[in-house]
C-alpha positions as CSV (number, residue, x, y, z in Angstrom):
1,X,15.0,-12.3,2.7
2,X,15.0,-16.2,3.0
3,X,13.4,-18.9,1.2
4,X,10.4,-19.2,3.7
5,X,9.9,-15.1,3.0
6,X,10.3,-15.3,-0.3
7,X,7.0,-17.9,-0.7
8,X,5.4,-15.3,0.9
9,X,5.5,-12.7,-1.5
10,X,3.2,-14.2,-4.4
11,X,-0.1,-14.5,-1.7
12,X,1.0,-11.3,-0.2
13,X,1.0,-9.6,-4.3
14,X,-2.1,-11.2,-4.6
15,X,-3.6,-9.7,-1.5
16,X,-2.3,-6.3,-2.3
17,X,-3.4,-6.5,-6.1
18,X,-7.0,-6.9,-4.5
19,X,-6.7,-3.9,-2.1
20,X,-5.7,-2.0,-5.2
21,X,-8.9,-3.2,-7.0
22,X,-11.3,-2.7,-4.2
23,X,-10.0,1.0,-4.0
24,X,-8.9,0.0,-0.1
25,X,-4.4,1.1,-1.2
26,X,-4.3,4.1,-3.5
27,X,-0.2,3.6,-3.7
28,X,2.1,0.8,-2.6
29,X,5.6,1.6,-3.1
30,X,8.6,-0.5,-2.6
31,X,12.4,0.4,-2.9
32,X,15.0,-2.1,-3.9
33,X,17.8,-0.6,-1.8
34,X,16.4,-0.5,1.8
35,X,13.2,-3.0,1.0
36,X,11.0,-0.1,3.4
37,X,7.4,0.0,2.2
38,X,5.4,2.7,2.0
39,X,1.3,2.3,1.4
40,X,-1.3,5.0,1.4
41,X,-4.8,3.4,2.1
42,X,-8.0,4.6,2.2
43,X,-9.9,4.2,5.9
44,X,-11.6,5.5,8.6
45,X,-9.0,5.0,11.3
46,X,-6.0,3.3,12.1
47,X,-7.8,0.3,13.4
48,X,-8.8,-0.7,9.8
49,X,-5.3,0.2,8.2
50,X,-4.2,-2.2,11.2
51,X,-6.8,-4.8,10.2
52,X,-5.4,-4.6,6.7
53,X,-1.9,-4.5,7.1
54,X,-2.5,-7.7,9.4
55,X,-4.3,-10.2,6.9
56,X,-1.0,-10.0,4.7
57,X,0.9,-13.3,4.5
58,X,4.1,-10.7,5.2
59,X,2.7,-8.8,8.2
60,X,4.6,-11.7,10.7
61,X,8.2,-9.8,9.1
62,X,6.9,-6.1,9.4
63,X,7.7,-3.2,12.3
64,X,5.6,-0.5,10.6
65,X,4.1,2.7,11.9
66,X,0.8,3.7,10.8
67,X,0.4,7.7,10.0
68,X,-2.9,9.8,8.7
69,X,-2.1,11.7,6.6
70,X,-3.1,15.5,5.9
71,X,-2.5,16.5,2.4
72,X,-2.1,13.9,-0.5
73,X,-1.9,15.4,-3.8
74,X,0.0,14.5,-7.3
75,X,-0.9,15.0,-11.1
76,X,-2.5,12.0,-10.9
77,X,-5.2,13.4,-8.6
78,X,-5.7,16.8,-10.7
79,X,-8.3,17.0,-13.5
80,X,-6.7,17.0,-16.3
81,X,-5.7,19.9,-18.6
82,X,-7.9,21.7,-21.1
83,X,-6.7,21.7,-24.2
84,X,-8.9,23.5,-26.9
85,X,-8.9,22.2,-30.5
């Protein structure tokens, strides 16, 4: 990660941020050690995660691969639990 990268990541925070707020990225996980991304969006197709993925001021530093997925699940998409008073 050089200097001319590390400009980049503000804009790009920015842009992601605004994905998040739109409801566009449900997740966007990076990891320290190997710097791999991993973002679940919500779209039709891959054309629009494409679309995305390309208006980031990052996407010129990125080899990604685009998958759909088939289950997504966590606590954070259950209802939550009862609990009587």
């Amino acid at each position: 990660m050089d200097e001319a990268f590390m400009t980049l990541v503000p804009p790009h925070r920015t842009y992601i941020n605004h994905l998040i707020e739109k409801g566009v990225i449900d997740l966007y996980l990076v990891t320290m050690e190997t710097q791999r991304t991993w973002i679940t969006f919500s779209a039709t197709d891959k054309a629009e995660v494409e679309r995305y993925l390309s208006k980031s001021p990052l996407f010129k530093y990125w080899s990604y691969e685009i998958d759909e997925l088939f289950v997504f699940d966590g606590q954070n998409y259950r209802l939550p639990v009862v609990q009587l008073n």
